[in-house]
Structure formats: structure tokens, C-alpha cells
MDTraj code that builds the backbone (N, CA, C; nanometers):
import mdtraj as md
import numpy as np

residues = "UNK UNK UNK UNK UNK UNK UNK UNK UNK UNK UNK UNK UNK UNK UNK UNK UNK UNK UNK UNK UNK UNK UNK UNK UNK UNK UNK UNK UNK UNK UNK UNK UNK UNK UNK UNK UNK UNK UNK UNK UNK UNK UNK UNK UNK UNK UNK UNK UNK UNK UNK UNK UNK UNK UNK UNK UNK UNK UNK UNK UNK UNK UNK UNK UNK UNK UNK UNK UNK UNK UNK UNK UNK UNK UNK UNK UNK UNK UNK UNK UNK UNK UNK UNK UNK UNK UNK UNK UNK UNK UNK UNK UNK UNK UNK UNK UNK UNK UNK UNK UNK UNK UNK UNK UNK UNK UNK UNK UNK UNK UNK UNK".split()
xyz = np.array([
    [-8.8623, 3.2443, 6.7255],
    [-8.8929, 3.1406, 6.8205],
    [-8.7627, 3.0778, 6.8669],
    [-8.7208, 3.0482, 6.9950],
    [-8.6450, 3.0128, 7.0321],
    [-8.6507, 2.8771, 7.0941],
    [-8.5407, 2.8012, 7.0584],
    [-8.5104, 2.6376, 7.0830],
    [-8.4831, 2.6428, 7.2431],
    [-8.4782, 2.5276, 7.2929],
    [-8.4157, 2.4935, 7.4289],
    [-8.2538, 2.5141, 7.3891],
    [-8.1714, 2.4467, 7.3182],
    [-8.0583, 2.4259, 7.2768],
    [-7.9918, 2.5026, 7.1214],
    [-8.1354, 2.5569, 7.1016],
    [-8.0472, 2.6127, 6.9574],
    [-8.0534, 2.7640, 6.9465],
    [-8.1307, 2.8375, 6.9454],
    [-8.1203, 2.9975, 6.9356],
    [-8.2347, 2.9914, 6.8193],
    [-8.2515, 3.1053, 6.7302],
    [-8.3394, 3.1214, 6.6516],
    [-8.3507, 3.0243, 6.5603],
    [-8.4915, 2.9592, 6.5342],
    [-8.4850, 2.8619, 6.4484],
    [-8.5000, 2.9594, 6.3069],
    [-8.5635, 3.0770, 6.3082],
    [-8.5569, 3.1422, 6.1364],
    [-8.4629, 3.1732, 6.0959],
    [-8.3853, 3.2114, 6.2164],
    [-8.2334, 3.2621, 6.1699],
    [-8.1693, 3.1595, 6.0925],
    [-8.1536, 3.0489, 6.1965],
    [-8.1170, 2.9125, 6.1195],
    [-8.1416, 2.9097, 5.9842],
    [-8.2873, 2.9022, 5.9763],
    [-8.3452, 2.8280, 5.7934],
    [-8.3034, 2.9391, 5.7262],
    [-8.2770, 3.0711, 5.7453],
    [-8.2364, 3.1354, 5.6176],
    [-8.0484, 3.1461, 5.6001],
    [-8.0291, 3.1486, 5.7331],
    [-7.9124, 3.1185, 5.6978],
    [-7.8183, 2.9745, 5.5941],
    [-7.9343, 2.9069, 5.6497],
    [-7.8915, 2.7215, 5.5672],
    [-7.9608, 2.7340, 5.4239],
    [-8.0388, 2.8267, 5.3849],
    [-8.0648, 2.8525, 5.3208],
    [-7.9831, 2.9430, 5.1789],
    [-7.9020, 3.0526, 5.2442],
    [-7.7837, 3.1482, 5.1741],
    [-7.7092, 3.0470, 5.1926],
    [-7.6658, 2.9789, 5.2598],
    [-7.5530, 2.8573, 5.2497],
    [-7.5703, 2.7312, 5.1246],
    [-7.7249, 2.7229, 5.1570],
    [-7.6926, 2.6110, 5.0091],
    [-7.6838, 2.6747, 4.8594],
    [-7.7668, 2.8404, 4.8809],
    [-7.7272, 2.9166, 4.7942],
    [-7.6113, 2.9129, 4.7044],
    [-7.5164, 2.9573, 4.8172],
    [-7.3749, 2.9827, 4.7805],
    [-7.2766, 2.8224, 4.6969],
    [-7.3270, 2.7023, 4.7844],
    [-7.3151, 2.5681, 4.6890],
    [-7.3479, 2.5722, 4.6118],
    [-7.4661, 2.6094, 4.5534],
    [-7.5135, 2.5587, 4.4487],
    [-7.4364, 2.6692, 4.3272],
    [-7.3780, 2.7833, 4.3278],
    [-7.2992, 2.8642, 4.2811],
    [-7.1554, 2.7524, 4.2984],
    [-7.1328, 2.7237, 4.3876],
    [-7.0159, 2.6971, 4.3867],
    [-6.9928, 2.5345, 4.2989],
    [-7.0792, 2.4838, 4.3161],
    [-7.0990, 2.3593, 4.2379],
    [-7.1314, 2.3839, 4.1091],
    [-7.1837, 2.4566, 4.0389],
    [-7.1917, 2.5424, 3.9135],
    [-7.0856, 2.5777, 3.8385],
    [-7.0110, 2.6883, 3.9337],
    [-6.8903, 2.7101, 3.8616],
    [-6.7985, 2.5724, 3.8621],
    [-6.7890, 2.4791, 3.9446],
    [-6.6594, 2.3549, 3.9292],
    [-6.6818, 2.2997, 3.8249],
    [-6.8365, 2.2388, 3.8106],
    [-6.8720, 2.1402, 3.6851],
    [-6.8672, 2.2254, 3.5656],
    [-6.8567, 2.3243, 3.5729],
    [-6.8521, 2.4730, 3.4286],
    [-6.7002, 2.4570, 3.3795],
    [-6.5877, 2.4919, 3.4840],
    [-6.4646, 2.4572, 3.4836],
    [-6.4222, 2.2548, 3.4493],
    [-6.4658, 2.1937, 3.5455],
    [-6.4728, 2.0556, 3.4688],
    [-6.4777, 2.0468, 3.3259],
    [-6.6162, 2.0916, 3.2981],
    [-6.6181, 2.0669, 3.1579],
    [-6.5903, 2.0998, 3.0304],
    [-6.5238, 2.2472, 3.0713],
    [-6.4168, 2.3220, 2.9823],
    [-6.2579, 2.2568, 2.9100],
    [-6.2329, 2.1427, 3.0207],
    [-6.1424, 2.1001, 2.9487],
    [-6.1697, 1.9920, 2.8866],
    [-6.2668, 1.8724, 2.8676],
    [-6.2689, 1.7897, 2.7026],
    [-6.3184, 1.9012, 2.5802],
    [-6.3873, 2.0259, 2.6391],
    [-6.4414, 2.1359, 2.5185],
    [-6.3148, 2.2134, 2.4750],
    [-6.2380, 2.2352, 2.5404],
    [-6.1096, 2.2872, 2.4634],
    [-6.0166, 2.1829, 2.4032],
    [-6.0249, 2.0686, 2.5026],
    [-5.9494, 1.9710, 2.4355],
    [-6.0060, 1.9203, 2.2754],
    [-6.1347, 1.9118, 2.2521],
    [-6.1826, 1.8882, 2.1155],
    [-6.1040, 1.9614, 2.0440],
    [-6.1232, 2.1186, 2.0737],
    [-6.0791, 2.2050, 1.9561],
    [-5.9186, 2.1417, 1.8998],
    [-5.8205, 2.0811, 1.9772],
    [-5.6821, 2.0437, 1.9527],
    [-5.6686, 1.9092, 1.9393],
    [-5.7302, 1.8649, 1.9888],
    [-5.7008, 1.6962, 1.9776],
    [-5.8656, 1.6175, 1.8548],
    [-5.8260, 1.5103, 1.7879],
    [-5.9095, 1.4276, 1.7319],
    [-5.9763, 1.3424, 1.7908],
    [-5.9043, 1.2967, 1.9207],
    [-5.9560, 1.1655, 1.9927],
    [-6.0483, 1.2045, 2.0576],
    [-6.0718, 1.3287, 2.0753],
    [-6.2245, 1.3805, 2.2052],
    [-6.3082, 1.4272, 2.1073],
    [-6.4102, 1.3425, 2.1330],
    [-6.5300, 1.3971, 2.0562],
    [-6.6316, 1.3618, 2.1090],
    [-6.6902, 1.4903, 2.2109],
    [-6.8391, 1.4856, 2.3040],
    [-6.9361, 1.5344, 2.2015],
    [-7.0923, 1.4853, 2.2460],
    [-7.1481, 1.5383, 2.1900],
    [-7.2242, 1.6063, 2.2837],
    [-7.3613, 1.6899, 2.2249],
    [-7.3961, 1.7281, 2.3308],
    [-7.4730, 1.6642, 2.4685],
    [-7.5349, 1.5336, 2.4409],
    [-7.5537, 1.4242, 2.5359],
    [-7.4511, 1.3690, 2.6075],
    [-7.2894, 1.3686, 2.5760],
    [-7.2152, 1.3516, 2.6824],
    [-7.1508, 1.4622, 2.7876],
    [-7.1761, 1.5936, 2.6843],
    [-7.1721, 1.7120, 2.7812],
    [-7.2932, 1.6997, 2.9349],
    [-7.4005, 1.6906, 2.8577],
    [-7.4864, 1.6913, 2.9835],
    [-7.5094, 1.6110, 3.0649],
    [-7.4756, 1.4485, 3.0488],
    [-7.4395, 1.3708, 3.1160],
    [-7.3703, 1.3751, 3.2355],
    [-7.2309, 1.4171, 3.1644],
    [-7.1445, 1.4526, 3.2498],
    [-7.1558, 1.6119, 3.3682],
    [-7.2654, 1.7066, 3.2847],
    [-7.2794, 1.7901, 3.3880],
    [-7.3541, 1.7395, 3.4849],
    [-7.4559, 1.6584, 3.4657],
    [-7.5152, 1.6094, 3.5747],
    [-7.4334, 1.5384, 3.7071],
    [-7.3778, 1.4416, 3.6086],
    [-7.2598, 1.3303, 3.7366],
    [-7.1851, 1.4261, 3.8213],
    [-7.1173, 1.5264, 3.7385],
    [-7.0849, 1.6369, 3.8359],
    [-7.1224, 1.6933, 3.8975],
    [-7.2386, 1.7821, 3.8706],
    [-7.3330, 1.8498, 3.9626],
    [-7.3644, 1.7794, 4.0901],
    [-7.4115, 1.6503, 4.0541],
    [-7.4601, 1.5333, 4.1714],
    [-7.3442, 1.5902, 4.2652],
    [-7.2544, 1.4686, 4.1900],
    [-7.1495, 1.4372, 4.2826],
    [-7.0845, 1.5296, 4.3797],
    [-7.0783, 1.6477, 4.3592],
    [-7.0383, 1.8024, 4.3940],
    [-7.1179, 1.8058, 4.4755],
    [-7.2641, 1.8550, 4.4852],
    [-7.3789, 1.8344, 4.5882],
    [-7.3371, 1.7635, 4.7102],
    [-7.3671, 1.6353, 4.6039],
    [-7.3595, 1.5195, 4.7090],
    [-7.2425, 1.5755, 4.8078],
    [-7.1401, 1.5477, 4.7509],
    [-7.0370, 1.5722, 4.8720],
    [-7.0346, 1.6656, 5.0079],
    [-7.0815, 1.8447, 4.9278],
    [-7.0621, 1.9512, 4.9988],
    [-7.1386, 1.9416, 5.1095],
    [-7.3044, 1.8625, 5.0693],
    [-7.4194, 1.8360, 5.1810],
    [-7.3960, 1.7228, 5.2668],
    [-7.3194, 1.5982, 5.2182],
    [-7.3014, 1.5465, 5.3403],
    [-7.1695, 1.5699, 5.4073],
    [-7.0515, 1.6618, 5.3400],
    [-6.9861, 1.6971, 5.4543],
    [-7.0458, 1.7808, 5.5301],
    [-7.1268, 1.8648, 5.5214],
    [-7.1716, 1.9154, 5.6375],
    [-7.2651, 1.8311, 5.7497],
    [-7.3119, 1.7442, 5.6932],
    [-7.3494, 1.6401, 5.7783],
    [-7.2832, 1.5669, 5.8705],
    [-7.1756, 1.5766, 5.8211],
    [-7.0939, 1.4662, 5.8920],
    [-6.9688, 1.5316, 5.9573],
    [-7.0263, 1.6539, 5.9901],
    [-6.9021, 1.7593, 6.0356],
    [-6.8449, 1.7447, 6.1780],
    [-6.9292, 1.6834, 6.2568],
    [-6.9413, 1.6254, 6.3826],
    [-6.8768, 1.5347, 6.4052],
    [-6.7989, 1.4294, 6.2615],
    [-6.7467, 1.3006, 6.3194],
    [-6.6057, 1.3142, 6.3348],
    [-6.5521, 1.2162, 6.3755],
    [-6.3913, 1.2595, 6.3214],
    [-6.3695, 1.2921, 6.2235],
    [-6.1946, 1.3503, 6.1653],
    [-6.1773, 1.3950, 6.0540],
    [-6.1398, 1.2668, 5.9783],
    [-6.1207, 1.1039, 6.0412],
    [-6.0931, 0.9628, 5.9780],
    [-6.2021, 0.9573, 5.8882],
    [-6.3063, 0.9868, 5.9664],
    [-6.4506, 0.9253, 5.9622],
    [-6.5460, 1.0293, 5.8305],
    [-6.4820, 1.1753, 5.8298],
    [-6.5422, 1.2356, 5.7118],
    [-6.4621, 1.2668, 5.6007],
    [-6.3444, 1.1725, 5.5748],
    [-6.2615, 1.1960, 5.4793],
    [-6.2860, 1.0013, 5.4517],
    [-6.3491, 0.9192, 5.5110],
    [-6.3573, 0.8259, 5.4615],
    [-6.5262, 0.8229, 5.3729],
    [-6.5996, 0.8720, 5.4346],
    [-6.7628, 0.9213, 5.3707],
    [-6.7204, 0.9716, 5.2609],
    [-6.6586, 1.0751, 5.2283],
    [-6.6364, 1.1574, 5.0949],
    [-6.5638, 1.0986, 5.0246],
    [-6.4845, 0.9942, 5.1052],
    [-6.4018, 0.9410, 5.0111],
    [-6.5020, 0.8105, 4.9232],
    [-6.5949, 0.7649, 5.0135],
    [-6.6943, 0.6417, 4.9616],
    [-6.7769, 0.7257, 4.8237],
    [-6.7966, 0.8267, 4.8278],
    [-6.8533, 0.9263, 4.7496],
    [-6.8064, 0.9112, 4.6337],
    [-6.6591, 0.9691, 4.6310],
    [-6.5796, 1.0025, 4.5618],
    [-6.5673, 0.8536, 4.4643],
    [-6.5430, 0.7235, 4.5015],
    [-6.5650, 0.6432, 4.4492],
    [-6.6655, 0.5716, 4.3501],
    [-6.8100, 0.5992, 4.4197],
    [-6.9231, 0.5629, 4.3739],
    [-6.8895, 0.6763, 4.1860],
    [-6.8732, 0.7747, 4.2547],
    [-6.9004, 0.8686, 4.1326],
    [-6.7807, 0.8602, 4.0472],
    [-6.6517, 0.8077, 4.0585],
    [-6.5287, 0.7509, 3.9568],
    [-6.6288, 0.6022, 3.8804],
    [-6.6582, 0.5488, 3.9843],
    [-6.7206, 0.4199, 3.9411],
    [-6.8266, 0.4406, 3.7909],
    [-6.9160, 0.4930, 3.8458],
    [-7.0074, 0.5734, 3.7518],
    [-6.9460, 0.6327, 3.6283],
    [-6.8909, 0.7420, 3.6660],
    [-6.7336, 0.7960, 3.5139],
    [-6.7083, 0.6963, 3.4270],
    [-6.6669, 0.5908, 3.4850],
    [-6.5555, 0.4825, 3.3709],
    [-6.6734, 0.4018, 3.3526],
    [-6.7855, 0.3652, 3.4250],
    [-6.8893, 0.3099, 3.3824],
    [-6.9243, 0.3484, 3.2443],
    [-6.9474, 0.4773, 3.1999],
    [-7.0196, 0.5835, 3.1381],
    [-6.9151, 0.5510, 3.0012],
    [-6.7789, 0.5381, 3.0743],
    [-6.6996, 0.6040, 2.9684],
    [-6.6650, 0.4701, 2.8949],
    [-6.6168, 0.4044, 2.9230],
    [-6.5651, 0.2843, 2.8400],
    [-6.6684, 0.1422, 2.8917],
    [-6.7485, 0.1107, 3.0040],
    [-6.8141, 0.0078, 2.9935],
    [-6.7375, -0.0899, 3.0800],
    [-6.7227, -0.0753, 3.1482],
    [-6.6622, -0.2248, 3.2198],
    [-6.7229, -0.3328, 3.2571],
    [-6.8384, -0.2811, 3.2743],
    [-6.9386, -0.4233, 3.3782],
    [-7.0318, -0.4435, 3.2686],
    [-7.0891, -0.3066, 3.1813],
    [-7.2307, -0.2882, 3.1089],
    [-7.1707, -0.2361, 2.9792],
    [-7.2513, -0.1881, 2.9160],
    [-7.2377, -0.1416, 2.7839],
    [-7.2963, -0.0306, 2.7760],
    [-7.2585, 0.0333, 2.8990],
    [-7.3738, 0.2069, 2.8875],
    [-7.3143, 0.3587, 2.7970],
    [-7.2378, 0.3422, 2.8192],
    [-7.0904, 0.4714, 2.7537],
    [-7.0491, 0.4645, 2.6185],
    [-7.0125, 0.3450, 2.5924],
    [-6.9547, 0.3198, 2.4650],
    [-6.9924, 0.2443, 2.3723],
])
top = md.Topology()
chain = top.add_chain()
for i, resn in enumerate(residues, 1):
    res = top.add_residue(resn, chain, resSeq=i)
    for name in ("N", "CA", "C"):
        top.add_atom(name, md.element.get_by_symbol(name[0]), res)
traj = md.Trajectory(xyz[None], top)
């Protein structure tokens, strides 16, 4: 079926489809790599000690955050490059915020 302005709309959905595919691989492997280094770091150092509830914690915040980002930069692919390096950058914050939240407690007592 063809749009006034767009070309095939099935083509579209499967293509956006192998595309979020390929994110969701690609967001997989980062948070896999992320979290390889406090797991190697345990083996050498005393001071890191995850358990398995802060492993998955943290795969989640990552996973999100990774998502989050890859889907609304494509959203926002249209704006300036000020304007989608300041979005990802608001991102990028929320989810540091969250981290040190988690990790030591600044505002709450959730992490530590």
C-alpha cells in the first residue's frame, strides 16, 4: 500500500522492525561489556563486591538507558545536531543521576 508522501508502508514496518532488531543486539552486547568490568574487577580487587541483585539492577539501568537513547535519537533525527546532542545529553543525565542514586544514596537511601 502506498502513502501520499511515504512509499511502502510494509516495507517501512519490517524494515523498523530489523532495525530495532539489530538495537536490541546492540544494546545487549554494550550492557554485557558494561558489566564485565565490576565482574572482573571483583576477581582482583576487595572493594567490589556485586551481588547478583546489583548485577541485574544495573543490567536493567543499562539496557533502559541504551534503548532509551538509540530510540529517541532516531526520533529526534530531524532536529538540529544542538538540539539532539542536548536530548541525549538530558538522558544521559537522568540515568548518571539514577547510578549514584543506586550507588551511594545521595538524596535516599536506595543503594547503600
Amino acid at each position: 500500500m502506498n502513502t501520499a508522501g511515504g512509499g511502502d508502508v510494509l516495507a517501512n514496518n519490517s524494515a523498523m522492525r530489523a532495525s530495532m532488531g539489530i538495537d536490541a543486539v546492540r544494546v545487549a552486547l554494550a550492557t554485557a561489556m558494561i558489566l564485565l568490568v565490576p565482574l572482573v574487577a571483583m576477581q582482583f580487587a576487595q572493594g567490589v563486591q556485586w551481588t547478583g541483585f546489583d548485577f541485574a539492577v544495573a543490567a536493567v539501568l543499562l539496557a533502559g538507558a541504551g534503548w532509551t537513547c538509540l530510540r529517541t535519537g532516531r526520533r529526534v533525527a530531524r532536529l538540529a545536531v544542538w538540539q539532539r546532542v542536548a536530548v541525549v545529553g538530558a538522558l544521559a543525565l537522568v540515568f548518571a543521576a539514577i547510578w549514584v542514586e543506586l550507588a551511594v544514596g545521595v538524596l535516599f537511601n536506595f543503594g547503600s
